[in-house]
Each structure stands twice: as C-alpha cells, then as structure tokens.
One Martini backbone bead per residue (centre of mass of N, CA, C, O) as a GRO file, in nm:
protein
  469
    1UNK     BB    1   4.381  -5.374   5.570
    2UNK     BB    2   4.259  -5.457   5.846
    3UNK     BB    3   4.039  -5.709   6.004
    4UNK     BB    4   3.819  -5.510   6.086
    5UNK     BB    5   3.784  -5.374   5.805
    6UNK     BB    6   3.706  -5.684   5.679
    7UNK     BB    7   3.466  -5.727   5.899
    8UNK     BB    8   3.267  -5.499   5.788
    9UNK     BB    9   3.247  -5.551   5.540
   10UNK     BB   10   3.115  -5.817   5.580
   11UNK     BB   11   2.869  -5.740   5.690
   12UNK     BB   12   2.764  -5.518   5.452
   13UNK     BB   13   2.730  -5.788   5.287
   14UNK     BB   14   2.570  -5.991   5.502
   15UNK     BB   15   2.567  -5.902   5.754
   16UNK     BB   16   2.492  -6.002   6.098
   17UNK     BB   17   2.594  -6.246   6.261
   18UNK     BB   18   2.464  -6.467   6.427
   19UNK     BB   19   2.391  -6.606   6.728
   20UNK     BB   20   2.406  -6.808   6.958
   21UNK     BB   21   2.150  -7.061   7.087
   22UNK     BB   22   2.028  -7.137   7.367
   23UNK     BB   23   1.914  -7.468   7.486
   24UNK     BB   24   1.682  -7.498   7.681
   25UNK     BB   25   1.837  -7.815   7.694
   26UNK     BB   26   2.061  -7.989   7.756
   27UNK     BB   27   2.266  -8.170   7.568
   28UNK     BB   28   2.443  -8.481   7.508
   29UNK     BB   29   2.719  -8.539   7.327
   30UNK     BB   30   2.525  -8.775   7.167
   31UNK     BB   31   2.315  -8.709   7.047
   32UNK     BB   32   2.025  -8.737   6.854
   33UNK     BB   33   1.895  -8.554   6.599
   34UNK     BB   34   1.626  -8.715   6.547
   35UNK     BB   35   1.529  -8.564   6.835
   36UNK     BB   36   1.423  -8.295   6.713
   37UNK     BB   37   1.121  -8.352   6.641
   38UNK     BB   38   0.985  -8.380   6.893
   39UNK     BB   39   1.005  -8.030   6.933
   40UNK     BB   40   1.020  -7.953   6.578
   41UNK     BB   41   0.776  -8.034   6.416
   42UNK     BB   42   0.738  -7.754   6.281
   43UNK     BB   43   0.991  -7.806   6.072
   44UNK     BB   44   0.836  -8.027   5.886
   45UNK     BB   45   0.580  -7.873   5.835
   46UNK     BB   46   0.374  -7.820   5.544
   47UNK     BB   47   0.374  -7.755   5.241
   48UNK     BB   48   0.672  -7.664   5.224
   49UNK     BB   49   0.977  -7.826   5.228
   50UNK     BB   50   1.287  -7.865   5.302
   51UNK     BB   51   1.514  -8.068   5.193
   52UNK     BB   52   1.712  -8.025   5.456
   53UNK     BB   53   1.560  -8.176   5.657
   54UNK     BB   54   1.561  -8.478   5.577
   55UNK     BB   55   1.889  -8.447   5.625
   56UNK     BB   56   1.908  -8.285   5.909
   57UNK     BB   57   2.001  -8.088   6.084
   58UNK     BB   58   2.322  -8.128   6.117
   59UNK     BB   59   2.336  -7.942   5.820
   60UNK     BB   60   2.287  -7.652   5.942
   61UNK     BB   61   2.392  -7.722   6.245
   62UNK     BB   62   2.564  -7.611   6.555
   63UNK     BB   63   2.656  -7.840   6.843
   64UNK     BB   64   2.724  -7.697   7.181
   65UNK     BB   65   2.927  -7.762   7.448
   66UNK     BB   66   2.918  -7.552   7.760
   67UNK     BB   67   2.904  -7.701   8.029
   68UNK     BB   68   2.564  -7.644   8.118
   69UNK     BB   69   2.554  -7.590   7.784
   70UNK     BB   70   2.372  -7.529   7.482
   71UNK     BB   71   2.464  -7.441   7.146
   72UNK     BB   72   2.289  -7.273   6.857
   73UNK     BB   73   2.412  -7.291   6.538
   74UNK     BB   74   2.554  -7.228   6.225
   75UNK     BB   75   2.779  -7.361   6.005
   76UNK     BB   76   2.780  -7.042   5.945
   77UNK     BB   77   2.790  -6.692   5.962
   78UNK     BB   78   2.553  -6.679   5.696
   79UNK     BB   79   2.253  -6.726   5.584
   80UNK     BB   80   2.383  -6.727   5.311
   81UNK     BB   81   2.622  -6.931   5.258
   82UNK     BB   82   2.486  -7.138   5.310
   83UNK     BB   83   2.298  -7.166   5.095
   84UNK     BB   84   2.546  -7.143   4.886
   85UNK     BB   85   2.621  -7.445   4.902
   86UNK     BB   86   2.356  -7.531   4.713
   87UNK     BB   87   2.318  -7.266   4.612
   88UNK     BB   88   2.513  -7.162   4.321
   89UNK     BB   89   2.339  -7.052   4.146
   90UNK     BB   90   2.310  -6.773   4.377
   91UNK     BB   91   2.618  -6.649   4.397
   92UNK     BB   92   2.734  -6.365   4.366
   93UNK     BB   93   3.044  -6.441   4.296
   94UNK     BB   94   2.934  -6.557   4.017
   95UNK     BB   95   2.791  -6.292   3.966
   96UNK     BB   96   2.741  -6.045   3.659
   97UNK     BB   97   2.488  -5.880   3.766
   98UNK     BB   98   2.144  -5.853   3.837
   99UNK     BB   99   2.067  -5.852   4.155
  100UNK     BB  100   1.890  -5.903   4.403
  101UNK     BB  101   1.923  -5.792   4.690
  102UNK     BB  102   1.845  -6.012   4.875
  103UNK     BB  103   2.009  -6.221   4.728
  104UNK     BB  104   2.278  -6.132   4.802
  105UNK     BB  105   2.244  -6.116   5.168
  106UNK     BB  106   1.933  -6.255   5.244
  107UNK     BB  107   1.748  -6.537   5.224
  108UNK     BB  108   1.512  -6.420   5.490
  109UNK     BB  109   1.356  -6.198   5.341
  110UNK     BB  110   1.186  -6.419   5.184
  111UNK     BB  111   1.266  -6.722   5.345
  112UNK     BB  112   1.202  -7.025   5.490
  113UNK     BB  113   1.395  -7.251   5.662
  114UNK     BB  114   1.163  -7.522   5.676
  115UNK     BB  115   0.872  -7.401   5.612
  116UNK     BB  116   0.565  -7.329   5.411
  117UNK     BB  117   0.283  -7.209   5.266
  118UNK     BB  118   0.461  -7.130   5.015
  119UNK     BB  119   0.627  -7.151   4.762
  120UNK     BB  120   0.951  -7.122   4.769
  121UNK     BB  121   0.945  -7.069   5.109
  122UNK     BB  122   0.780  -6.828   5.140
  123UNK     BB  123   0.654  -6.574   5.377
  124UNK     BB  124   0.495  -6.481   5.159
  125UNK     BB  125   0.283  -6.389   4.925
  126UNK     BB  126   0.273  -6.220   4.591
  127UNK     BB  127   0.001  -6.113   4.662
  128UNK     BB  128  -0.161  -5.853   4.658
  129UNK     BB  129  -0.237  -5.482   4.799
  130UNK     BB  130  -0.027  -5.564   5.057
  131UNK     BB  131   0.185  -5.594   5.333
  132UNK     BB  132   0.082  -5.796   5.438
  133UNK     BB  133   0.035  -6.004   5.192
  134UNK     BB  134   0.285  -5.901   4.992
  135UNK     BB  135   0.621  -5.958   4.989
  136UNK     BB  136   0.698  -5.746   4.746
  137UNK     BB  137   0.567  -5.504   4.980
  138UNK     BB  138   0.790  -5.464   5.159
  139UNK     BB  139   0.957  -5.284   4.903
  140UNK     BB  140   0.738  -5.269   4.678
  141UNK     BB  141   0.567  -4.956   4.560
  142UNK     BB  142   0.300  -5.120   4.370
  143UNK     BB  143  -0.023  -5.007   4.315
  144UNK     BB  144  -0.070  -4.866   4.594
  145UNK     BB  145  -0.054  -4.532   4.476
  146UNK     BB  146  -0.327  -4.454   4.310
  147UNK     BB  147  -0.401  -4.196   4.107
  148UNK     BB  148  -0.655  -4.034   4.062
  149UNK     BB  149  -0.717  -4.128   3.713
  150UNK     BB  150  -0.570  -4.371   3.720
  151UNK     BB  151  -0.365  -4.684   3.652
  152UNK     BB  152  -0.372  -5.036   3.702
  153UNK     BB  153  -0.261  -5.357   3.672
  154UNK     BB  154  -0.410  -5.644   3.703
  155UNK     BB  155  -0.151  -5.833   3.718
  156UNK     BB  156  -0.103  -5.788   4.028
  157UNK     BB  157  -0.362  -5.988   4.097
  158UNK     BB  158  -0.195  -6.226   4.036
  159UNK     BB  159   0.147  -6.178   4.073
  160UNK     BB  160   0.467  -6.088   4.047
  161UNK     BB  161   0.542  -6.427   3.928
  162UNK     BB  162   0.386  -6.325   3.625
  163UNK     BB  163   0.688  -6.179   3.533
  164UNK     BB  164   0.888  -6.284   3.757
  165UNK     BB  165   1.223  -6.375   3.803
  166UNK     BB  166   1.407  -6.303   4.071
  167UNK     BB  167   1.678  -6.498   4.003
  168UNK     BB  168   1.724  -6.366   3.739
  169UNK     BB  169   2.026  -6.386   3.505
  170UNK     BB  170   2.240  -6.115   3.334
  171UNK     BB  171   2.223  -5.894   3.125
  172UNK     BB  172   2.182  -5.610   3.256
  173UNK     BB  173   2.137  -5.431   2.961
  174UNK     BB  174   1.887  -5.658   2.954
  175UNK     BB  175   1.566  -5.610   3.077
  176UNK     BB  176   1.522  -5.897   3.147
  177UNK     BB  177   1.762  -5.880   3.350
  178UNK     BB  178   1.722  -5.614   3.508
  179UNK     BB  179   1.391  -5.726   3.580
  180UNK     BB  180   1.344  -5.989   3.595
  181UNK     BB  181   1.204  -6.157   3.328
  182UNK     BB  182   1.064  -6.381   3.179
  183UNK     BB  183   0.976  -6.200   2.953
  184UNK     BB  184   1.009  -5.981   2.691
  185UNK     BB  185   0.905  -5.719   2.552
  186UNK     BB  186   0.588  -5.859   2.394
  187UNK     BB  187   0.580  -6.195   2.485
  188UNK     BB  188   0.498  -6.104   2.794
  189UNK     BB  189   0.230  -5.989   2.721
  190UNK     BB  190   0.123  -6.195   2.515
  191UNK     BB  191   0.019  -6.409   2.729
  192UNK     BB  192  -0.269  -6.225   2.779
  193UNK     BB  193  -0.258  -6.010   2.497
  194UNK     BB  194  -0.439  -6.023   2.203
  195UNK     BB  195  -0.365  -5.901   1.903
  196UNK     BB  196  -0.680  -6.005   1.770
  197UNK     BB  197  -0.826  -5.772   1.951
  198UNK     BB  198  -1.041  -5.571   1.845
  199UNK     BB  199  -1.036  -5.348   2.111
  200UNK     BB  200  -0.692  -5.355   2.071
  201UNK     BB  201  -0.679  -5.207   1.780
  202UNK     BB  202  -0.885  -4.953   1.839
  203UNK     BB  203  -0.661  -4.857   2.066
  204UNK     BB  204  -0.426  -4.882   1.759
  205UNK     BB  205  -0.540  -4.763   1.526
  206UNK     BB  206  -0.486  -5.025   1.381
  207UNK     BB  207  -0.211  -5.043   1.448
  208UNK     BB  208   0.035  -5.238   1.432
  209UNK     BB  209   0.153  -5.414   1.785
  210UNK     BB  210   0.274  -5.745   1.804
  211UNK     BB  211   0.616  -5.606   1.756
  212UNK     BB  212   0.616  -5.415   2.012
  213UNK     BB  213   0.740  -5.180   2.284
  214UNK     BB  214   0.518  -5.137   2.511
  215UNK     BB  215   0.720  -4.947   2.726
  216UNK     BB  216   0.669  -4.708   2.559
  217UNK     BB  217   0.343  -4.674   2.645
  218UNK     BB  218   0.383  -4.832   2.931
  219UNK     BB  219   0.303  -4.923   3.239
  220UNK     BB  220   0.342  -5.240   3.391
  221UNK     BB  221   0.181  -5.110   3.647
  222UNK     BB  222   0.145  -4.754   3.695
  223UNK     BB  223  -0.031  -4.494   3.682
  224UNK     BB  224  -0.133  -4.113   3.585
  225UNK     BB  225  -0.306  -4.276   3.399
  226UNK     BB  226  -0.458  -4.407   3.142
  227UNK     BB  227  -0.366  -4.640   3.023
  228UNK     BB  228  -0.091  -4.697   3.173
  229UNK     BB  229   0.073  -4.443   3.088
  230UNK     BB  230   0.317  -4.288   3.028
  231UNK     BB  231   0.486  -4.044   3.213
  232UNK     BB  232   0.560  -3.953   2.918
  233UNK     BB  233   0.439  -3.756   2.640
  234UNK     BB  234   0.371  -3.707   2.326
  235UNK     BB  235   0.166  -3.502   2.177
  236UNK     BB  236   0.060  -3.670   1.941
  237UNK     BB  237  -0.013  -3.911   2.167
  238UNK     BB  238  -0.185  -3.728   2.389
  239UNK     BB  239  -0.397  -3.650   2.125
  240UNK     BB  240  -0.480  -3.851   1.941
  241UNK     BB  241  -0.261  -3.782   1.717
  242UNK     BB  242  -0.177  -4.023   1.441
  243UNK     BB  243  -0.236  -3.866   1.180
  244UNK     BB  244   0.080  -3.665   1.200
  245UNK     BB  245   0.244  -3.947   1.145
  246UNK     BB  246   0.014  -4.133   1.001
  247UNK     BB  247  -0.098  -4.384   0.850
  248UNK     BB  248  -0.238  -4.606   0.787
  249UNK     BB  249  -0.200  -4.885   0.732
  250UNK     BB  250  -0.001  -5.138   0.535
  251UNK     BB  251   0.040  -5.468   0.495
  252UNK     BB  252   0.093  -5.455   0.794
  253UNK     BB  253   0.250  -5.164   0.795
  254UNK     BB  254   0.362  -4.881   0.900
  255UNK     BB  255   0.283  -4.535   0.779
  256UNK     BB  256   0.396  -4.237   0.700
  257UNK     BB  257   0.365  -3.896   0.594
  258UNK     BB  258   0.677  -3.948   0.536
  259UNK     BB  259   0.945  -4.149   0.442
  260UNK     BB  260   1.119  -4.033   0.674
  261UNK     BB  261   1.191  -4.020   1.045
  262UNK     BB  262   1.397  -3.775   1.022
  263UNK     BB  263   1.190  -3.584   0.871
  264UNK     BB  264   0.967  -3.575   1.049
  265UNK     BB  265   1.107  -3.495   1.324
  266UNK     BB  266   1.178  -3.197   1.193
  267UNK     BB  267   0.879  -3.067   1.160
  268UNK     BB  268   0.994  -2.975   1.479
  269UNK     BB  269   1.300  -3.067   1.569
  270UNK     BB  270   1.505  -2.828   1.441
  271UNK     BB  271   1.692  -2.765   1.694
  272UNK     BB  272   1.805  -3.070   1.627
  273UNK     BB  273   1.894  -3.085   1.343
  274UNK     BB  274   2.081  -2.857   1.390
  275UNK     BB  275   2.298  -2.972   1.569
  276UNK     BB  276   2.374  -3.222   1.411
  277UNK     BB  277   2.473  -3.064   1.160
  278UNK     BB  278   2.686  -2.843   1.341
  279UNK     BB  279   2.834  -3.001   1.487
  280UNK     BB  280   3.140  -3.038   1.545
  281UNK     BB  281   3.118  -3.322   1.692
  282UNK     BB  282   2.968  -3.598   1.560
  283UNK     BB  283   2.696  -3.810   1.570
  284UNK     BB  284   2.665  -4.096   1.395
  285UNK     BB  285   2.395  -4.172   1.539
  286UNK     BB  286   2.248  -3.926   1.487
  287UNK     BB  287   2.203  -3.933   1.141
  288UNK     BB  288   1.940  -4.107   1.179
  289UNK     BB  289   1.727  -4.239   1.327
  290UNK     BB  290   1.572  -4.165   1.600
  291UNK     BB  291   1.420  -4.437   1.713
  292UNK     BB  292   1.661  -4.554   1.833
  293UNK     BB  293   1.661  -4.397   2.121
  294UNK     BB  294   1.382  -4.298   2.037
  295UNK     BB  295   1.019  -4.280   2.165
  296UNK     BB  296   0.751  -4.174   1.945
  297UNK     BB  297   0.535  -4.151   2.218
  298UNK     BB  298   0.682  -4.276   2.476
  299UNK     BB  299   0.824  -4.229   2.883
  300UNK     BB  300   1.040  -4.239   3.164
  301UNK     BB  301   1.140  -3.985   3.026
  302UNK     BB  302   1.169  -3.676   2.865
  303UNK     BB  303   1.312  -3.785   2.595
  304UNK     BB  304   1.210  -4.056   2.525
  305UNK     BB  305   1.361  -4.314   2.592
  306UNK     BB  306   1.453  -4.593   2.573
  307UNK     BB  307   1.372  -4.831   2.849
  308UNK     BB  308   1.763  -4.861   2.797
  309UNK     BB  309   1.953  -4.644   2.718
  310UNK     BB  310   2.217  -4.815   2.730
  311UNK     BB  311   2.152  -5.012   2.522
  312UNK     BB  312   2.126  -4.793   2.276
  313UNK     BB  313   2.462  -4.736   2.268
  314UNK     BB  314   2.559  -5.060   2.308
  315UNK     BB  315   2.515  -5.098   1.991
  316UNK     BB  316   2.755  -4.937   1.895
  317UNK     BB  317   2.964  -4.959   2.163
  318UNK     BB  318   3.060  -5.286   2.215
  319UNK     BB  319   3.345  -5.184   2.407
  320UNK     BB  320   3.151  -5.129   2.651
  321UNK     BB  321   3.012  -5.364   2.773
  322UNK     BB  322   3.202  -5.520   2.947
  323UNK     BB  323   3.209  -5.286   3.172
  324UNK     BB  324   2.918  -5.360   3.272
  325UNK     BB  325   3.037  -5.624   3.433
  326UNK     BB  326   3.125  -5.512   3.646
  327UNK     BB  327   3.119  -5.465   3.962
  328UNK     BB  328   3.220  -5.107   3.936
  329UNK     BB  329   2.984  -4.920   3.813
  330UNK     BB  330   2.872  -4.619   3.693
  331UNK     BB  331   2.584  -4.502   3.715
  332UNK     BB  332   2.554  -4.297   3.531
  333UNK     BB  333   2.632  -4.502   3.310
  334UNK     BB  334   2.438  -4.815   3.390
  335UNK     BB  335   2.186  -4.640   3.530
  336UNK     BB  336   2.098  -4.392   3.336
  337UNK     BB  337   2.283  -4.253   3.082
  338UNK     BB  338   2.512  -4.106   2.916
  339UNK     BB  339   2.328  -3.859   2.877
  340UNK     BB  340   2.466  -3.725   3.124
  341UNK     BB  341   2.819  -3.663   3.006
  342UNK     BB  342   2.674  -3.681   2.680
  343UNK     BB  343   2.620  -3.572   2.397
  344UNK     BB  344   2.377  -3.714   2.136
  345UNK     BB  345   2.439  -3.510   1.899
  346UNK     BB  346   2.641  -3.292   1.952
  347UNK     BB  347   2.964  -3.107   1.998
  348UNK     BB  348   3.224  -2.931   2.081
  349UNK     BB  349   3.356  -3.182   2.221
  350UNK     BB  350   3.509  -3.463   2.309
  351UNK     BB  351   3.340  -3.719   2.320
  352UNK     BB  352   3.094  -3.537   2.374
  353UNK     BB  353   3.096  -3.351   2.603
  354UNK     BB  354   2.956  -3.114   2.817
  355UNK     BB  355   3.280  -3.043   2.905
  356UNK     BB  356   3.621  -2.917   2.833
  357UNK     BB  357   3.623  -2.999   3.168
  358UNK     BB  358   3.668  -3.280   3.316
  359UNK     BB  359   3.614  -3.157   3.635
  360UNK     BB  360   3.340  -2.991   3.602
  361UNK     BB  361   3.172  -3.271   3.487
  362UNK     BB  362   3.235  -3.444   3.768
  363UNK     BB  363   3.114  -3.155   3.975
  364UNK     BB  364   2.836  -3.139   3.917
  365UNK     BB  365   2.802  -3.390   4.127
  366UNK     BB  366   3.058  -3.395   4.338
  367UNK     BB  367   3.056  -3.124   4.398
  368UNK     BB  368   3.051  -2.856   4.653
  369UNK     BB  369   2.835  -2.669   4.432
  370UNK     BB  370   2.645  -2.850   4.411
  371UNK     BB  371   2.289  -2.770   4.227
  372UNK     BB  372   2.051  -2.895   4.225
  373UNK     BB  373   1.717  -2.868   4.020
  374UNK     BB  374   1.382  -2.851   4.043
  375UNK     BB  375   1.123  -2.987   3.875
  376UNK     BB  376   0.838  -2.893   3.807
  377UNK     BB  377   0.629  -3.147   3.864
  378UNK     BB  378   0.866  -3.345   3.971
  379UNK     BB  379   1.128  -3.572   4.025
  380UNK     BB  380   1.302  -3.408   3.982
  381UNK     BB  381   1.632  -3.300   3.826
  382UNK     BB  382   1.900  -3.072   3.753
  383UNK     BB  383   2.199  -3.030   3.519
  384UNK     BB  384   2.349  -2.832   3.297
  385UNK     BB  385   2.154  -2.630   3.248
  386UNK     BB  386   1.847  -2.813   3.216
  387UNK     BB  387   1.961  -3.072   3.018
  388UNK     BB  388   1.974  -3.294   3.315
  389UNK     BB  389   1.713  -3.528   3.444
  390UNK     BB  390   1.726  -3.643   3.745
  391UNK     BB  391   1.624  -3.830   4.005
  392UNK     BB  392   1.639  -3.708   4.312
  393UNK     BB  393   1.751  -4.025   4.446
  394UNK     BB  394   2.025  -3.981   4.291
  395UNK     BB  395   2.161  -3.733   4.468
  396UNK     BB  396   2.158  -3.927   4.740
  397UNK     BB  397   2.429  -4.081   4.673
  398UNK     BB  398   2.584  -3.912   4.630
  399UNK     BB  399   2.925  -3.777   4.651
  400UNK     BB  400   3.104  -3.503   4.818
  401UNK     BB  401   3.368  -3.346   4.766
  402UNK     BB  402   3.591  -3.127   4.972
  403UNK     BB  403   3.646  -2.868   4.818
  404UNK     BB  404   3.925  -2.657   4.795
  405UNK     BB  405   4.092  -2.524   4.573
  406UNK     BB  406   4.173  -2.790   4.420
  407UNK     BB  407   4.140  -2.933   4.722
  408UNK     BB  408   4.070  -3.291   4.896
  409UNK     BB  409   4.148  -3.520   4.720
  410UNK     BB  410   4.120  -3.775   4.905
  411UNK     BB  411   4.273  -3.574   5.079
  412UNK     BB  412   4.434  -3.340   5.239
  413UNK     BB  413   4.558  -3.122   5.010
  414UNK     BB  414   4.492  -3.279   4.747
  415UNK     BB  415   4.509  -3.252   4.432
  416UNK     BB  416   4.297  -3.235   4.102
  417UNK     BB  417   4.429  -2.953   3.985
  418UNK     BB  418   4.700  -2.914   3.718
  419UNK     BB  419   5.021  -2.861   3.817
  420UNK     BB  420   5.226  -3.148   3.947
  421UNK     BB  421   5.530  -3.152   4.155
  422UNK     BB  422   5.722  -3.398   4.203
  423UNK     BB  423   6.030  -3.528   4.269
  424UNK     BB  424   6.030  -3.668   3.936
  425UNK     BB  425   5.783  -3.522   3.839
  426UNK     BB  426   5.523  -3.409   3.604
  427UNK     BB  427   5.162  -3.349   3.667
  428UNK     BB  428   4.849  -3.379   3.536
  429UNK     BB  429   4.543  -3.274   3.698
  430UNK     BB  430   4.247  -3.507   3.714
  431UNK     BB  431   4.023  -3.716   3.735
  432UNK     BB  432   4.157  -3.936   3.553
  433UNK     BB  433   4.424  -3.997   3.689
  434UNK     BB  434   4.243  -4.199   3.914
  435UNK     BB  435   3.991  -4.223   3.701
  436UNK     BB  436   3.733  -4.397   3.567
  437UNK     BB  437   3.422  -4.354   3.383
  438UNK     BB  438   3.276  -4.666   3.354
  439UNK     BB  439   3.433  -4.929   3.520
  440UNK     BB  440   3.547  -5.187   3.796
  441UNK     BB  441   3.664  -5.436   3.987
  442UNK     BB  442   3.710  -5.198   4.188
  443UNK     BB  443   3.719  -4.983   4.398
  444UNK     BB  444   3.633  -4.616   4.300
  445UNK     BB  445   3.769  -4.654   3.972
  446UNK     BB  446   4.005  -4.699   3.915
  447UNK     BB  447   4.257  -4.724   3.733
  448UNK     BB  448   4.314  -5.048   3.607
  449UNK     BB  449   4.182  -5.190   3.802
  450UNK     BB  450   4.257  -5.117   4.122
  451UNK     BB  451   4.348  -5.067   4.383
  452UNK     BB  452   4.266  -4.873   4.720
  453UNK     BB  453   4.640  -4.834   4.755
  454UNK     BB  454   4.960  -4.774   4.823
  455UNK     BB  455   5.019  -4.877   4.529
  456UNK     BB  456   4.889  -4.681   4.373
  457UNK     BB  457   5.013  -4.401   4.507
  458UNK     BB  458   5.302  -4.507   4.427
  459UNK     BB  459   5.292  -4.435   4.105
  460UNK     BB  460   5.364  -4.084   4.219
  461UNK     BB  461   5.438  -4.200   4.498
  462UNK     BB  462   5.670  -4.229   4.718
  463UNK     BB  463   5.686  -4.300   5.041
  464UNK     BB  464   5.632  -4.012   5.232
  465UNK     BB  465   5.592  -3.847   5.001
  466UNK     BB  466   5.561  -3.525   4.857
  467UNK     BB  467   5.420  -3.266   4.712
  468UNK     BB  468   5.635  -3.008   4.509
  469UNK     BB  469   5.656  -2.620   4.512
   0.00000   0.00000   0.00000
C-alpha cells in the first residue's frame, strides 16, 4: 500500500485532520500562553472545566508564525490522538472490545475539550426526551417513537447514564460489556426495582423472579406492546397462561407441570424433537435442556433466544471464544449468532453447516443471486428458504462480490470454486481456501490471520504467474 493509501485509511479510522486556525492578530515569537486568558476567558468558566486547561493552552495547541500570520492548530493530527496521550485507557489500540463507536475516533462527538455545563464536559445532558435535550439521541432513536399502545421505560427519563457506563469495556460477548452497562440483568433492574414488591409479585404470577433474566421478557427502552414486552412472545406467555408451564412456585422455587424442560417443550414442538432425534450429525448441545439457547418467554429474535446468542454457544465453545476477540470478527458470526450458519439441532452436514457446499453457504449472503425474502409485517429478511431472518440492516452492510460463472473475486477472471491448476500444483478452490469463517486479526478474514498482500497471493502464485488451463 501507497503513502496516499495509508493516508486515506488514517483519516476513515479518526476522521479528517484539524486545518490551522489563523489566530485573529499575530501574536510575538516570545509570547506568553497565560495571556490567552484575556481573550478566552471563556473557556476557563463553566460547571465543569477540562483539567488540561489549568496546564495551559500550549498543552494541547500548538502556535506558529509564518510570516506576518500566526497559525493556531492542535499538536496532534487528531483531536482524538491527542486526548489518548492522557486518557490511554481510551485508546482503542490497546482495546479489544466492543467500544462505543464516537469513542473509537471522535472525542468531540460528545465531549467539549475546555469547559461544559454538564458532567463529564458533555456537549448535552443525556437526559431529556429529543435530541435538542438529550446527547445520546443524537444518534439513538430510543424512547421516542413509542407506537399507540406501547410501553416506554421510565428510567430513559432518569437519564441514559443511569444503566450505562458508555466507556465501559471488557469481554464483548458479555451483555455487562457488549451493551457497556453499570451492571448486567437482573441485578441492575433491582437497583430500582424491589423484588419483594408486592404488585410485581402479582405481575410474575407470584412465580420467584429475582434471579430470572429481566431482559428475557422485557425490552429495557421501549416496546410495542404494554409492560415493556419483547418484541416476539412465546404464545403461552404471550396469552397470560403461565398455568400451560408452571404450577404454583414451590419453596420459592419454579415448578414446571412436568419433570423436565426437554419434555415440556416436546409436547408442542415435535418438530424440533424430531430433528435433533433423527439429525445425521447431532448437535450434543441440543440434547439436554432447551432453555440453555432459547427464552422460554419472550425475546428480540424470532426464535427466542437468549438476549446473546453468541455467547450461548461459547459457553460450550470455549475454543473459539479467542477467535471473538480479534480486531476483524466476522458479523454473522460474533455480531449475530453462529445460527446463521450453523444449524442449532442437527444438520444432514459437516459442522452442523446449513449447505454440503462450502461455496452456497457463503454465497447465501456474498452472492451475486443473493436474494433476502421480507417477512411480512417485520422489519427482517429471510435466507436458505426462509430458515434464517436477519433485521433488514444487516443485508445493507453485506458485500456483494461480481461473481459470474465462479469466477471474479478477488479480482477479475480469478476462480473460486473447482480444481485450479498453477503452475507447479494443483488446488481445490472454495471460499476457505483464502478466508476463515469466524474471525482475524488482519482484514478480510484472511486464513491464518495474514495480511491482504501480494504475500498472501504468493503462497499460491510466483509473482507474475497466472492460472493454467
């Protein structure tokens, strides 16, 4: 890569350098920093003021003369760079998580670098129920487009920064840090909500739920239905018969109306028992209790799975949780749930893979025939003959690559798929052959996490070499 092309990457990942400011009247060589007070006095003043004021302009400015002009800009190419000189556990360099994304590159998205009426030198309070008021609905539509019969939170009018902590960073695949929360459910609903309350007691059906997965049931901002509820709802929960499941609690303890979880869910859903029964390859996971992947309530997917599908999978994957911490993770797999992939009870295939051919399963979403279906009345789409419904969102991201008769990627004329011989050996192509499924260090999903350069290139070709027919 070019100079040029290095320059273009820095700027998509911090944005585009400051310009110099001429400084309204030239100012002497010798000039001293502490008379910029006569004149920005104002940004000494406020509720609260940035501590690197106190330390002097020429702390974060940097003054030049050229000529009969003095030129004011920053001593860093970015005012992000330059806040990670003193706040370094910001720096998403050294950060391997899910980081808020104006936090990755943009610290005045949100911050006033010199003083503020509001805590943390925010540009607005987070409190508030439009984006003239409220900072975080700048950019998150949350709270305010409740449809007629639906339910907000109370708490967006405590304030946004009353359940997040939006620097908080840690283990992505963990709620607490994925979603950067003071503290994961249930027990940062109990610090407003009394357990021992009796009207929500009666709202739980008297079963015990102090220890239960609030966001199993409840949309923690807003819903389109009453009493938060998520958006897809099992139908005996969604019909108040808690009695189809449960008998009464039991020394505080849920009860179901039948011994085990695995039989309950069979005497409606035969389907799936049969499935995971009869699979060629079976899923060992799928074997015991249901409620291990899947929300026996309520849930923001269609299948009702629990509010972090991925992290219900490496709990037994434990080998591949590594692969989720990597700079270039692949979204379907850590941003969306291996079931997209993967089938979860048990496949005719390899791998649990939803398709015998590497290639198709790939191309489901990269292909140039890639055709998602709309569900009705839902803000999703389908795939693989509408097994697989991912938010509409998710496809707009998606690359398409030029593919014609499995040939054009990476570049034009290059295979894909078949038996391609070079000039000393002979290969099996398909998508894995230059990509991993799940996740790289490098971009593009590269195998063994290389870079995507003529190095990689070469490990198949000499420099120069084509393809033989």
């Amino acid at each position: 890569m070019n100079l040029f092309g290095i320059a273009l990457l820095a700027l998509a990942a911090f944005g585009r350098p400051p310009q110099p400011k001429q400084h309204p009247v030239p100012l002497p060589a010798n000039f001293d920093a502490s008379q910029c007070n006569a004149c920005h006095s104002d940004k000494t003043q406020g509720k609260v003021v940035h501590p690197a004021v106190a330390m002097g302009c020429l702390t974060c400015h940097r003054v030049r003369n050229i000529g009969n002009k003095t030129l004011v800009t920053l001593k860093t190419g970015t005012p992000a760079t330059l806040c990670f000189e003193c706040h370094t556990d910001k720096n998403p360099a050294t950060l391997h998580s899910r980081i808020h994304p104006p936090a990755v590159r943009d610290c005045l998205a949100c911050h006033d670098p010199h003083s503020s009426a509001n805590e943390y030198l925010l540009l607005k309070p987070t409190t508030g129920a439009t984006k003239a008021d409220n900072l975080c609905l700048s950019c998150h539509n949350v709270g305010v487009d409740v449809p007629k019969g639906g339910s907000r939170h109370p708490a967006l009018d405590m304030g946004c920064l009353t359940c997040h902590d939006v620097h908080k960073v840690g283990d992505p695949q963990q709620r607490e840090f994925a979603y950067h929360l003071k503290k994961d459910a249930p027990a940062l609903c109990l610090v407003c909500h009394n357990a021992n309350d009796p009207a929500l007691a009666k709202a739980h059906d008297n079963q015990p739920f102090a220890t239960a997965d609030c966001l199993q049931c409840h949309d923690p901002h807003q819903s389109a239905g009453p009493m938060l509820a998520q958006k897809f709802l099992h139908p005996p929960y969604a019909m108040m018969g808690c009695e189809t499941c449960h008998t009464p609690a039991k020394d505080g303890k849920v009860a179901l109306t039948v011994p085990d979880v695995k039989t309950l869910c069979s005497t409606c859903h035969g389907e799936q028992a049969s499935e995971i029964a009869t699979a060629k390859v079976p899923h060992p996971g799928a074997q015991g209790d249901c409620t291990v992947c899947h929300s026996p309530h309520a849930g923001n997917s269609p299948a009702f799975l629990q509010s972090n599908p991925v992290a219900v999978c490496l709990n037994c994957h434990t080998d591949l949780a590594a692969q989720g911490q990597k700079a270039y993770p692949h979204v379907p797999a850590f941003g969306q749930g291996c079931a997209i992939c993967h089938q979860p009870h048990g496949s005719p295939n390899a791998n649990l893979l939803r398709t015998s051919d590497i290639n198709s399963l790939c191309l489901e979403c990269h292909g140039p025939q890639s055709r998602p279906q709309p569900v009705k009345g839902t803000n999703l789409e389908a795939i693989f003959n509408g097994k697989v419904e991912l938010p509409t969102a998710f496809f707009r991201k998606v690359p398409i690559l030029p593919l014609t008769n499995g040939m054009g990627h990476p570049i034009a004329n290059h295979p894909t798929s078949g038996t391609v011989k070079l000039k000393d050996k002979t290969v099996q192509m398909n998508c894995l052959s230059c990509h991993q499924p799940h996740a790289s260090s490098k971009p593009d999903l590269l195998v063994n996490d290389e870079e995507p350069n003529m190095a990689f290139c070469n490990r198949c070709h000499t420099t120069g070499t084509m393809p033989q027919p």
